[in-house]
N, C-alpha and C positions, 0 to 999 in steps of 0.2 A: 504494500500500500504506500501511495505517496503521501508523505506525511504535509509535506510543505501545501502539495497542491487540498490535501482536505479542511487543513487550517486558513487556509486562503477563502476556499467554499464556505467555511463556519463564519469568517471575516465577511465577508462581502452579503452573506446570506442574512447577517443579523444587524441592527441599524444600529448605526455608530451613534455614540455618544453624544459628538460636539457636534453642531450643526454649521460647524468649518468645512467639517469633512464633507457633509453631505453636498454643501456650494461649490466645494473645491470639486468634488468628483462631479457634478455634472458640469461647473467649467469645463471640464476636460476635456468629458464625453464630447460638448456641445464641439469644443476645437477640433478635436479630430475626425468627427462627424464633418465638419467644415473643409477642413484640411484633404481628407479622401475624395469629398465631391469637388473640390476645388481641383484636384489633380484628376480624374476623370473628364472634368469638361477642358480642360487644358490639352491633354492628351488627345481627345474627341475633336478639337476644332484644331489645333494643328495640323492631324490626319487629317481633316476633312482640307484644307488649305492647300496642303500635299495633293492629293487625290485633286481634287477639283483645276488648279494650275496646270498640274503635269497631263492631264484628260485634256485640257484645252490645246496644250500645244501638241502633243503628240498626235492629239485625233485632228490635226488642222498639218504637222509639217512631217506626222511619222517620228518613233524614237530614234529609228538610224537610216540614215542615208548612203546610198552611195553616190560619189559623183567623178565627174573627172577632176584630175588632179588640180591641185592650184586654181579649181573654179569653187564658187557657192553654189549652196542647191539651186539658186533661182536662177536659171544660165541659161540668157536665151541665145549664143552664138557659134557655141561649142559642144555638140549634141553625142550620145552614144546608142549606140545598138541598145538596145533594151531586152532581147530575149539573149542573155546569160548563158551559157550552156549549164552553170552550177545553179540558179535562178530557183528550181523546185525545191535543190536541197537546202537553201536557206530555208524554208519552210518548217523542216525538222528540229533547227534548231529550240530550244527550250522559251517561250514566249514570245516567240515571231508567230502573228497571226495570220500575216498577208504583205505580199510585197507587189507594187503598185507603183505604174508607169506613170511618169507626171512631167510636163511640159511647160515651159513660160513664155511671156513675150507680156510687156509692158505697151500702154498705149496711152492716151489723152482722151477722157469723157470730155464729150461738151453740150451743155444744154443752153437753154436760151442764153442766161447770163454767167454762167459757173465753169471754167473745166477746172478738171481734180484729176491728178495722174495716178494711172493704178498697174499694179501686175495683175497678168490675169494669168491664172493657175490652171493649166490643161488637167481634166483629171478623165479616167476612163468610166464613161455612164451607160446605164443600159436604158433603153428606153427616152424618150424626152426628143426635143428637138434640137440641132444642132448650132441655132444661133439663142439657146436660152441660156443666160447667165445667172448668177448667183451672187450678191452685194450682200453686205452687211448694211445694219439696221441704222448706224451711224452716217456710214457714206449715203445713205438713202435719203437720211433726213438734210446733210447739207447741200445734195444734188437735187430736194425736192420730189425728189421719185419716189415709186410705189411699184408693188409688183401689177405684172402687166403692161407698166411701161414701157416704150420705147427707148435704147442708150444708143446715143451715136459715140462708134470712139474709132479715133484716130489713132493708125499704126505708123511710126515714122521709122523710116531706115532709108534703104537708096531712093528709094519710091513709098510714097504715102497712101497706105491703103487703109480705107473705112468701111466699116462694118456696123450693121443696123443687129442691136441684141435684143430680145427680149426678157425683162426680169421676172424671171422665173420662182424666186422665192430670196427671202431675207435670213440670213446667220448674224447672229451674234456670240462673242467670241470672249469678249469681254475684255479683250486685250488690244492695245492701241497699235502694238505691231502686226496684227494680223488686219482688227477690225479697220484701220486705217489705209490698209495698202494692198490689199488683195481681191479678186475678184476671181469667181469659180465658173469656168467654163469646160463647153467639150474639149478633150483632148484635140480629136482631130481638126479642130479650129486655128490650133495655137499651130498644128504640125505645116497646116496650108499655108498660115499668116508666115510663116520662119521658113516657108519653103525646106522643110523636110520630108524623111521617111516615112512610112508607115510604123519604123519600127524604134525612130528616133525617141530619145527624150533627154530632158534636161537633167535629172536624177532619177534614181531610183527608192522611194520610200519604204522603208519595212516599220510594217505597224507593230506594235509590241502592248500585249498585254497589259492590262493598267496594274500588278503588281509586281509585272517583271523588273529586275536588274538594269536600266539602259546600259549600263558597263559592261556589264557579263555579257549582252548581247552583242554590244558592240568590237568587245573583243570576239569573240565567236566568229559573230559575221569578218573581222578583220584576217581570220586564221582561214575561214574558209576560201576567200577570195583571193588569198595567196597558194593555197597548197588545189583549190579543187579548180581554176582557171585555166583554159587553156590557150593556146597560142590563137584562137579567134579570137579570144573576149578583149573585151578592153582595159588596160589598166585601171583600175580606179581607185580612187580613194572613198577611205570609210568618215563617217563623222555624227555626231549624234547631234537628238534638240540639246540636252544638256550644254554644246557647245555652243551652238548658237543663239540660248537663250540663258546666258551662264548669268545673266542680271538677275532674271528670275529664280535659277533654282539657287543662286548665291542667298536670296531674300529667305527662300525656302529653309537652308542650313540657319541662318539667324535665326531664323523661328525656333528653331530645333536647341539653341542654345537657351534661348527666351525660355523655353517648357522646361528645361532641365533648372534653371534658375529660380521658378515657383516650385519647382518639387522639392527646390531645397530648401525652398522656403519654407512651405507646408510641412515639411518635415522637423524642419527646426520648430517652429511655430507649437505643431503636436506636441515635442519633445518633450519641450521645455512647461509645458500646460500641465502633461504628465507626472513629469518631475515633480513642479509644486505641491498636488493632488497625494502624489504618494509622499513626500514629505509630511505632510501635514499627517495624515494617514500614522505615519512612523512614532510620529510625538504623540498625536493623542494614543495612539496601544503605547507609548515607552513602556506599560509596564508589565504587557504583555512579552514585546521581545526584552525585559528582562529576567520574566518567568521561564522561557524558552530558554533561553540561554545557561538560565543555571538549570536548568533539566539536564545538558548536556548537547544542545542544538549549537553547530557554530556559526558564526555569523555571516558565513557563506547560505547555510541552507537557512537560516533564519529569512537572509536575504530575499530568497524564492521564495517566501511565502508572500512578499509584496510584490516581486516579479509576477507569480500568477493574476496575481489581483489587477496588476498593471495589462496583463496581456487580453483579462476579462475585458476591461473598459477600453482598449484599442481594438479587442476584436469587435467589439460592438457597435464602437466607433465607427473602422473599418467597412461593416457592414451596411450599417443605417446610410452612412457618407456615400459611398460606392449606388447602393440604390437611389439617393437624390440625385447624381450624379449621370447615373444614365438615365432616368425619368427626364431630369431637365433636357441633356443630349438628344434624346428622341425626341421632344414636343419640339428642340430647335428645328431637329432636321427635318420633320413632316410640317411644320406649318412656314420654318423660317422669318420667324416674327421676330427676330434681328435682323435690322438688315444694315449696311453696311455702303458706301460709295466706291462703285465700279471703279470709277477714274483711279482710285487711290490703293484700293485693295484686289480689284480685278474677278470680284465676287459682288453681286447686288447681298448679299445676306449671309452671315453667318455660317461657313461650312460646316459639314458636321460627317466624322467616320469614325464607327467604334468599333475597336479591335480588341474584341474581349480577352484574346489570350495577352495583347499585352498590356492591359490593363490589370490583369491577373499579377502576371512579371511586376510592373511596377507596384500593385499590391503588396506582394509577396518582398519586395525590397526597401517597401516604406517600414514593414514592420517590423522588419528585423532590426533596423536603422533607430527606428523608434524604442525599441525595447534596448538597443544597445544605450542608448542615450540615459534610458531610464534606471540602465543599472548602476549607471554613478552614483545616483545617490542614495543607491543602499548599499555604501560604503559606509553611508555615514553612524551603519550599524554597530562597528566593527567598535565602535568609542561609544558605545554606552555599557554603563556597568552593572551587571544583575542588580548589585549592592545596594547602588545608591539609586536604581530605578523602583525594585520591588517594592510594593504595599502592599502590608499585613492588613487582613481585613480583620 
């Protein structure tokens, strides 16, 4: 039988004395109740910032690229074969979903009183017509259009060729480097406008899973396109969004600093709440653990009888905390009643992704962290003396 842990259950079970103890222990409680929901929604709306960013540009430029050497993906002068001989095996690799031909050529809208220069993005469609375009909701609104309208745009290179589009539907993207500068058309538009192949393109996109590696795949795809390439294909070079959008996921790793910065906060914060609670706890029984003590208990396992007691009111803590924590998380993420400015954050509202196992992880590491903290100060056991603690009733 554990001795520590049944004297802890007699302690906690029967109502203390001083009515310090009882303020001080739901202080506690309340803090680390606090402190677990607090790291919950932390952890929740980071991942969701994660998630939500990296979906926008990966589902808009693909996580890895290939292109010719020494050019950007957007290339509209220097074009490559597009059927690959390795092309299917990239497939296999571990979070590549689909690899997709894609095509550029920049042009000049002009409406009555407005032009706005844009790239238009060849992508391959099934269905649809061949002079319908695709605008976001932003360039809509400063060119005045709507879908269904008419866009005239102007192609300049040796000779000036224009093109009557129809807009076909509106994205939004949320982000000022896409939303701002691109426009989504048929492939074989862009291949006519730039006088190439059938088979030409400006890169090649590999879409990757929204919890894949971009690295891993990146390197992947880099191993295959050396070792599995034959003397048809084309050289090329590998390159991720990661690199081309290294502002954003640079913000991203901030974040990631930010969330480990409240955990230590919360964690401190419980700590110390803790601490106070089971001091206080310690003086009103002194003369309890002076009875123990001269029983022949040492002031190690004396100790653990306030450790359990401690671990009772943080596992409770833990618990209650952790459930307002995903309660709040989920009402964010179904109604989104934070919301939040596009321009600034690149989300209209509050992201939200709960990743219960590592929510568990960082459960699992607040508390241990938390009970380490707690056992300093039932040190302070080790100095008091049966002697002069006991009273004779």
């Amino acid at each position: 039988m554990n001795v520590a842990r049944f004297i802890s259950a007699r302690l906690s079970s029967s109502n203390p004395d001083g009515r310090l103890s009882r303020k001080n222990n739901v202080v506690a409680l309340v803090s680390v109740c606090v402190s677990f929901a607090v790291m919950v929604v932390a952890i929740a709306v980071v991942d969701g910032f994660k998630y939500e960013i990296r979906s926008k540009v990966t589902g808009f430029m693909g996580g890895v690229m290939l292109v010719n050497p020494g050019m950007p993906p957007v290339n509209e002068e220097y074009p490559f074969p597009g059927n690959l001989s390795y092309r299917d095996t990239l497939l296999q690799i571990r979070g590549v979903e689909s690899v997709n031909e894609v095509a550029y050529r920049s042009g000049l809208v002009k409406t009555d009183d407005k032009i706005e220069g844009l790239c238009f993005k060849g992508v391959e469609r099934e269905g649809g017509d061949i002079n319908d375009v695709e605008i976001s909701e932003s360039m809509a609104r400063r060119l005045s259009l709507k879908v269904g309208d008419k866009m005239v745009v102007y192609f300049i290179g040796d000779d000036v060729k224009v093109r009557k589009f129809t807009i076909s539907s509106l994205y939004n993207a949320q982000l000022d480097e896409i939303d701002g500068k691109f426009a989504i058309v048929d492939i074989r538009q862009v291949r006519r406008l730039n006088g190439w192949g059938n088979d030409d393109v400006s890169c090649l996109e590999i879409m990757v899973s929204s919890k894949a590696d971009i690295d891993a795949v990146e390197r992947q795809v880099r191993d295959m396109e050396y070792l599995c390439s034959t003397d048809d294909d084309t050289p090329l070079f590998v390159t991720s969004a990661k690199k081309l959008y290294a502002h954003l996921f640079d913000w991203l790793a901030l974040l990631d600093l930010n969330v480990l910065m409240i955990l230590a906060l919360m964690i401190i914060v419980a700590g110390f709440n803790m601490i106070s609670a089971i001091l206080i706890i310690i003086f009103e029984k002194i003369s309890m653990v002076g009875l123990l003590k001269s029983l022949g208990m040492t002031s190690k396992e004396v100790g653990k009888v306030f450790l359990h007691r401690s671990a009772s009111l943080i596992g409770k803590g833990l618990l209650i905390g952790n459930a307002a924590g995903i309660i709040i998380s989920i009402v964010q993420k179904y109604t989104r009643v934070l919301k939040l400015d596009s321009a600034n954050y690149f989300v209209d509202a509050v992201p939200i992704d709960l990743n219960i196992w590592k929510i568990i992880a960082v459960d699992a590491a607040a508390f241990a962290l938390i009970i380490l903290i707690v056992s300093i100060s039932t040190k302070v056991i080790s100095r008091i003396s049966p002697d002069r603690t006991m009273k004779m009733e």
